[in-house]
C-alpha positions in Angstrom: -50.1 93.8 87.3 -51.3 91.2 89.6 -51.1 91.3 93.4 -49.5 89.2 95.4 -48.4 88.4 98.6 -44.4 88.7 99.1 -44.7 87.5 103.6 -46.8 87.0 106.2 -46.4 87.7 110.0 -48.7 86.3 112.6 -49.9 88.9 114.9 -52.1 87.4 117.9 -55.5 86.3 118.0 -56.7 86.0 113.9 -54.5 89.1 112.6 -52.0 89.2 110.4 -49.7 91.3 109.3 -48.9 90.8 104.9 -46.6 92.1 102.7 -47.7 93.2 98.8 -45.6 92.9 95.8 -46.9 96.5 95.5 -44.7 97.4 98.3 -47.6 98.0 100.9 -47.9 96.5 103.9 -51.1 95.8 105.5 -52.4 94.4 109.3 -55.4 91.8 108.4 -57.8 90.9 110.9 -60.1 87.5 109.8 -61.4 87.1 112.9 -64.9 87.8 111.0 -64.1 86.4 108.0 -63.8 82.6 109.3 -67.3 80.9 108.3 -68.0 78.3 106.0 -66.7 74.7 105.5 -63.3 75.4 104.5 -62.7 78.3 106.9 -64.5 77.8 110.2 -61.7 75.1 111.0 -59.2 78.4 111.4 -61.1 79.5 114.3 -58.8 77.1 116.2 -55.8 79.7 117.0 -53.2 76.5 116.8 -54.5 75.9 112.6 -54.6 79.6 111.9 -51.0 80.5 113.0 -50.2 77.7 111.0 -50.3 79.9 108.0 -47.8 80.3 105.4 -47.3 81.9 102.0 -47.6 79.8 98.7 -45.0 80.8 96.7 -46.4 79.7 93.4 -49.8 81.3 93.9 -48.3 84.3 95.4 -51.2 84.1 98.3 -51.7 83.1 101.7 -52.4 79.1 102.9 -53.1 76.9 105.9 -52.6 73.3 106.4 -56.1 72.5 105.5 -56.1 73.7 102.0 -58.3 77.3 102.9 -56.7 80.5 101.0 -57.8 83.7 99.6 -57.2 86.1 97.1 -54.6 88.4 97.9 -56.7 91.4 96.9 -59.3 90.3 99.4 -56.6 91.0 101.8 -55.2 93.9 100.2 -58.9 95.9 100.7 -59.4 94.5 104.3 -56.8 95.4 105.9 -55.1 98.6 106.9 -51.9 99.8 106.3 -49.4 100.1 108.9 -48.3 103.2 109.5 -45.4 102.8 111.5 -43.7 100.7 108.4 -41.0 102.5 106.8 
């Protein structure tokens, strides 16, 4: 089964909060994760809230095109604990 993002939830700062099609939800934080052509742009806080989630791809997108596999996500970040 593939993984896939089902919502995302901006948090503050470069964190976000994602929800898996496998049911878990995880708090992402990219703040260190932003280098490169495509991705140093979203160290402007106005672009990176700007993200949304592509519903054909089943990831996460911002305006400029930059996006990443949801299972990149899935491993960085950590699961909320206060989710029911």
């Amino acid at each position: 089964m593939f993984l896939h993002i089902k919502s995302v939830e901006y948090r503050g700062g470069y964190e976000l909060r994602l929800a898996f099609s496998n049911g878990k939800i995880k708090d992402v934080d990219l703040a260190g994760e932003l280098y490169g052509e495509v991705f140093e742009p979203l160290r402007d806080v106005d672009l990176f809230r700007q993200v949304v989630v592509n519903a054909e791809t089943g990831t996460i997108e911002w305006p400029n095109g930059a996006d990443l596999a949801p299972e990149f996500h899935f491993d960085l970040g950590e699961e909320d604990q206060h989710v029911a």
